[in-house]
C-alpha positions in Angstrom: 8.6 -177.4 -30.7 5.5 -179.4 -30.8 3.6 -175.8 -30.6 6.0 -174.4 -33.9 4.9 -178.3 -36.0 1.6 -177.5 -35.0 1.4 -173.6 -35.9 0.3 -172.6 -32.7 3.0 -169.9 -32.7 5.8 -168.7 -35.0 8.7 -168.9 -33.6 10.8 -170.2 -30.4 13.3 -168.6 -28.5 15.8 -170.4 -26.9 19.1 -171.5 -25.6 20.9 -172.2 -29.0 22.6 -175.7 -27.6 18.9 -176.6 -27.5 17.7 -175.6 -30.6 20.9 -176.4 -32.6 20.2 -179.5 -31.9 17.0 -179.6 -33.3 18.1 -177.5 -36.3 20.7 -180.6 -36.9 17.5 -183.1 -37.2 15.2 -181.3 -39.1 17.0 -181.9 -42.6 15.9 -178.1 -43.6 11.9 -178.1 -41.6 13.3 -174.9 -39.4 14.7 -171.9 -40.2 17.5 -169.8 -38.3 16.8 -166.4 -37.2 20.5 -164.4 -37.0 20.1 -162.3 -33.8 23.1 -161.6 -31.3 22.3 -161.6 -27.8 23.8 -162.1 -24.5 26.2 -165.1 -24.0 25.8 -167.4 -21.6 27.8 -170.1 -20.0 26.9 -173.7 -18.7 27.8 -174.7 -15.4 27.5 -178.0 -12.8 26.5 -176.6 -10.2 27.4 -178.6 -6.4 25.6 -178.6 -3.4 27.4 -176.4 -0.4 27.5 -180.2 1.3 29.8 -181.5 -1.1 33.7 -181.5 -0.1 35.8 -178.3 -1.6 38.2 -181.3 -2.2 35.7 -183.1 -4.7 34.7 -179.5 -6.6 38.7 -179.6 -7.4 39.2 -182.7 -8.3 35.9 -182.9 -10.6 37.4 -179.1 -12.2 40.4 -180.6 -12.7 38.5 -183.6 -14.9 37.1 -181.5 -16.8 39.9 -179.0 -18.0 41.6 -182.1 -18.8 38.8 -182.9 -21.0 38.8 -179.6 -22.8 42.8 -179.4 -23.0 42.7 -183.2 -25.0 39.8 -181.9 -27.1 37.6 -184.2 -25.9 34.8 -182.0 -25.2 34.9 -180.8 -28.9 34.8 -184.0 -30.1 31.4 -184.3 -28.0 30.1 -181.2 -29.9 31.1 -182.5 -33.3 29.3 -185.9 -32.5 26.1 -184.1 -32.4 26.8 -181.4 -35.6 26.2 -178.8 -32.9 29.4 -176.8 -34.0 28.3 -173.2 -34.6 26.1 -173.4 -32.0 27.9 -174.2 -28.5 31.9 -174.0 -28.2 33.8 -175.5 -25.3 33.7 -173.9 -22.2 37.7 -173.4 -22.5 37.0 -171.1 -25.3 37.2 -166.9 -24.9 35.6 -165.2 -27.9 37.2 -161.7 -28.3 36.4 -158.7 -30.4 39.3 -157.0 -32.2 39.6 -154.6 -35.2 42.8 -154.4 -37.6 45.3 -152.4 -35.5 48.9 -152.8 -36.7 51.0 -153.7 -35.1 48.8 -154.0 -31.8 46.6 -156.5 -34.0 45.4 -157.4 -37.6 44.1 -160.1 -39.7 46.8 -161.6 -41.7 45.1 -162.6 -45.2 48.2 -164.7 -46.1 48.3 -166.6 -43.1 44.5 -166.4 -42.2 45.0 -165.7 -38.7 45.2 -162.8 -36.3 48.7 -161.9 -35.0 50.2 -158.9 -33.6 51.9 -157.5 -30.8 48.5 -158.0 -28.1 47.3 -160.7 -30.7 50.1 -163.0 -29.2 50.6 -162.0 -26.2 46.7 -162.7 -25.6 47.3 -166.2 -26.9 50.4 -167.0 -24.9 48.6 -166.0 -22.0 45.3 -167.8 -22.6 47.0 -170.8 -23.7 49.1 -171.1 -20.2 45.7 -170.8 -18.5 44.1 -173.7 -20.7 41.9 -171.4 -23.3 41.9 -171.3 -26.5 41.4 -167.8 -27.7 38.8 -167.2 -31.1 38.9 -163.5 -32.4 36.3 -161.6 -34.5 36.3 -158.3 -36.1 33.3 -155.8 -36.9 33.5 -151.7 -37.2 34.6 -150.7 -33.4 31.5 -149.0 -32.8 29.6 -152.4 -33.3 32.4 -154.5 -31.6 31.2 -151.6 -28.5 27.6 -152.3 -28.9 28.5 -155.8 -28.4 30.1 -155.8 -25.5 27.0 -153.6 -23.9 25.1 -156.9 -25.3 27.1 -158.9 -23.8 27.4 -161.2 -26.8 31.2 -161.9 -26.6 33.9 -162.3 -24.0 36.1 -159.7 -24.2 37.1 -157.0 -26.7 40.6 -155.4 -26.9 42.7 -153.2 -27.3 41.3 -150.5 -25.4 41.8 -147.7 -22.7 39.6 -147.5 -19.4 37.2 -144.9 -19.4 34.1 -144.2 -16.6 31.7 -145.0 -19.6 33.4 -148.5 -20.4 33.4 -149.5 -16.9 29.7 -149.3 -17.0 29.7 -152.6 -19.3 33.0 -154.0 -18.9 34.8 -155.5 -16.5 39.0 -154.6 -16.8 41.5 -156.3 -15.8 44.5 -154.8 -12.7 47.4 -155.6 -15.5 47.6 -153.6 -19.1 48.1 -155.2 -22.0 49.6 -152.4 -23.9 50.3 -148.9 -24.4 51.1 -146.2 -26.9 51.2 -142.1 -27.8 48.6 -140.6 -30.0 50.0 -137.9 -32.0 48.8 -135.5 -35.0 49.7 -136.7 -38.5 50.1 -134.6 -41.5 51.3 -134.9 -45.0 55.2 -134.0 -45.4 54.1 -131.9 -47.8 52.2 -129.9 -45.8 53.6 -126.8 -44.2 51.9 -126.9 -40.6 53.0 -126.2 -38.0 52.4 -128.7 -35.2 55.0 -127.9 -32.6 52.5 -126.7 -30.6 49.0 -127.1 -30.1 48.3 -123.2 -29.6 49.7 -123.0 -33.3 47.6 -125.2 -35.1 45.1 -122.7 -36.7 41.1 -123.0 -35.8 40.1 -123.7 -39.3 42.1 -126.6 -39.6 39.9 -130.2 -40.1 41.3 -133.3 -37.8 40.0 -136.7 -38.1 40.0 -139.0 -35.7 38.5 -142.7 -35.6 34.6 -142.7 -33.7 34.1 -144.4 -30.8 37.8 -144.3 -29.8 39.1 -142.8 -26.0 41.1 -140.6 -26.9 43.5 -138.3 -24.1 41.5 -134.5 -23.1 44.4 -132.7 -24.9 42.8 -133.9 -28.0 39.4 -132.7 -27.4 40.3 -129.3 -25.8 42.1 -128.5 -28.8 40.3 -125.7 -30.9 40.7 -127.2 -34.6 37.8 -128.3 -35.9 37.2 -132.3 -35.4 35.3 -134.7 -37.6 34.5 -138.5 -37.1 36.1 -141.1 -39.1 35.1 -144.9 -39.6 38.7 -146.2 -39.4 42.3 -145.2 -38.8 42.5 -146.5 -42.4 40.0 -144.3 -43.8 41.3 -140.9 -41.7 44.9 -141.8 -43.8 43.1 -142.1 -47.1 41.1 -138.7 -46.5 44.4 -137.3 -45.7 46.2 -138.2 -48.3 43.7 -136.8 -50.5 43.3 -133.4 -48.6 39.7 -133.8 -47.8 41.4 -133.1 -43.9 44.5 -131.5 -43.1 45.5 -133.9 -39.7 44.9 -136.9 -37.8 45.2 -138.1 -34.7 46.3 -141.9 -34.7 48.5 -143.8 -31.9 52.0 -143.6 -33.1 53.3 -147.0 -34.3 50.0 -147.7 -35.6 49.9 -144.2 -37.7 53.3 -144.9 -38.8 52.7 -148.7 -39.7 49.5 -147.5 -41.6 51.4 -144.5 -43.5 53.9 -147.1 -44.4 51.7 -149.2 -46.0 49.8 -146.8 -47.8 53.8 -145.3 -48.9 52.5 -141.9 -47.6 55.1 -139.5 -46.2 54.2 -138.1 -43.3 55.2 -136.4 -40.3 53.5 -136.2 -37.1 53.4 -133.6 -33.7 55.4 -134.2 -30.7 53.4 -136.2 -27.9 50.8 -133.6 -26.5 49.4 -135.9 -24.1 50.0 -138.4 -21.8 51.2 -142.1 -22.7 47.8 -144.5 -23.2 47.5 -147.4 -21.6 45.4 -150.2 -23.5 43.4 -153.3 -21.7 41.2 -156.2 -22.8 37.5 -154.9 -21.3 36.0 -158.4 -20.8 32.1 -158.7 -20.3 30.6 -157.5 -17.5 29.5 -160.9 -15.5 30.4 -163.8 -13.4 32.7 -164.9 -16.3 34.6 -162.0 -17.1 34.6 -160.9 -13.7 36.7 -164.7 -13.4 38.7 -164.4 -17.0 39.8 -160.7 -15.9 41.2 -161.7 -12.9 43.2 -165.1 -14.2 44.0 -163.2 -16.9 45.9 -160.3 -15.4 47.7 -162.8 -13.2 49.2 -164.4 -16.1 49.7 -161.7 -17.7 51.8 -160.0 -14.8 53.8 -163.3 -14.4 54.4 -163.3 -19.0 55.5 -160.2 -19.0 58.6 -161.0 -17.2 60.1 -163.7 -19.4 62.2 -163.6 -22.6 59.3 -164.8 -24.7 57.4 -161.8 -24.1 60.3 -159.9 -24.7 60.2 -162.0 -28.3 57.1 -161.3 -29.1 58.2 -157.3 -29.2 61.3 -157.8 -30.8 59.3 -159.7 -33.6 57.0 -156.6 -34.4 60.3 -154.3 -34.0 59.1 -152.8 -30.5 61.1 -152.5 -27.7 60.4 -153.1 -24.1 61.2 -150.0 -23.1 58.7 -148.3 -25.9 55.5 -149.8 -24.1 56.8 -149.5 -19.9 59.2 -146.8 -19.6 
């Protein structure tokens, strides 16, 4: 810091808890540079010689800290939020997804079928879960960073598992169909029908089953499940390919009348991909035991029944 007063060089890299803090004195002298990079988490860190007994014991402390917001408070003190969050806290990366997950302007909060189930299950484990949204091809760049926690909702694939880290229980699942205007007179009762000529969006950076892509239409990328509907509506494509109850909650909204192809493929199965290190490696794992344990009470059960989706619609 001396070196940056002095002008001996022109700018300092460094853990942001550290230079936060300076940023909080300086009454305007620095200036932030906005640049995501890879997350990292502060430990205390025992000697082997020390009891297993005392490691517990001190862990135990500390949660307790976090759960009475003390440790917040601590960050506060100092003006360092913004900078360093509570090590209780799981940063995940989500997109608007009804009803799997959306950002409710109203309400000003995220809710949603895996929204609240992620919640309850981070909240029985003592975290406190903070989403944020981006374009899904940026939330994927992201994770490859290693710049946030997790990212959901999303199917395994051999290229994910390169940069994420996956939990043994699934979050979710649904059926990705073709959608078409009522109006149109297509026939989608079977794939071998569909004419060659046709144009089908489908959303970029989605996993999507190999029926899909061993189809012979012709396929063009799409931003958002949002904007595939729009184009659709308007006839600039003539299908798209869109998880069910999310096609059908978008088509709703939009009051588009639609139809859409019997299932082709087979059922998806969606997961939280958390980051691939020591921490996710250690949220994956608590996470799908709690997970495994929710999903047998009546207050998951709720949580379906409040988004009109049955048990038997996600596991049967």
């Amino acid at each position: 810091m001396n070196s940056l007063d002095n002008g001996q060089i022109d700018a300092v890299f460094y853990s942001n808890l550290i230079l936060g803090y300076y940023l909080t004195q300086s009454k305007g002298k620095y200036k932030i540079f906005s640049a995501t990079s890879e997350k990292y988490y502060h430990y205390i860190v025992f000697s082997k010689s020390v009891d297993e007994s005392v490691i517990k014991i001190f862990e135990k402390a500390v949660r307790r800290l976090m759960t009475k917001d003390v440790i917040n408070r601590i960050i506060k003190k100092y003006n360092l939020e913004g900078y360093v969050l509570p090590g209780n806290v799981v940063e995940i990366l989500t997109i608007d997804w009804m009803p799997y997950e959306w950002y409710d302007k109203s309400k000003k909060e995220w809710i949603g079928i895996d929204v609240d189930v992620v919640k309850r299950v981070f909240q029985d484990l003592g975290f406190q879960v903070i989403f944020h949204t981006f374009p899904w091809t940026r939330c994927i760049q992201l994770m490859k960073d290693k710049s946030y926690d997790g990212i959901m909702s999303l199917r395994i694939s051999d290229e994910r598992k390169d940069f994420l880290t996956f939990p043994n229980e699934p979050l979710s699942t649904g059926l990705d169909v073709l959608f078409k205007l009522k109006s149109s007179n297509i026939d989608l009762s079977l794939l071998e029908k569909i004419p060659k000529n046709l144009i089908c969006g489908y959303t970029d950076g989605y996993a999507y089953g190999d029926w899909f892509w061993n189809a012979e239409f012709r396929k063009v990328p799409v931003s958002t499940d949002e904007v595939g509907f729009e184009l659709l509506k308007s006839g600039r494509i003539d299908l798209f390919v869109c998880n069910l109850l999310v096609g059908k909650y978008i088509a709703q909204g939009m009051k588009l009348e639609v139809d859409y192809s019997p299932i082709f493929g087979e059922k998806m199965v969606y997961y939280i991909g958390f980051s691939k290190n020591f921490h996710g490696a250690f949220l994956a794992e608590s996470f799908s035991e709690q997970l495994k344990r929710f999903k047998n009470t009546p207050d998951y059960k709720g949580i379906l029944r409040k988004y009109g989706v049955k048990y038997e619609e996600l596991w049967k």
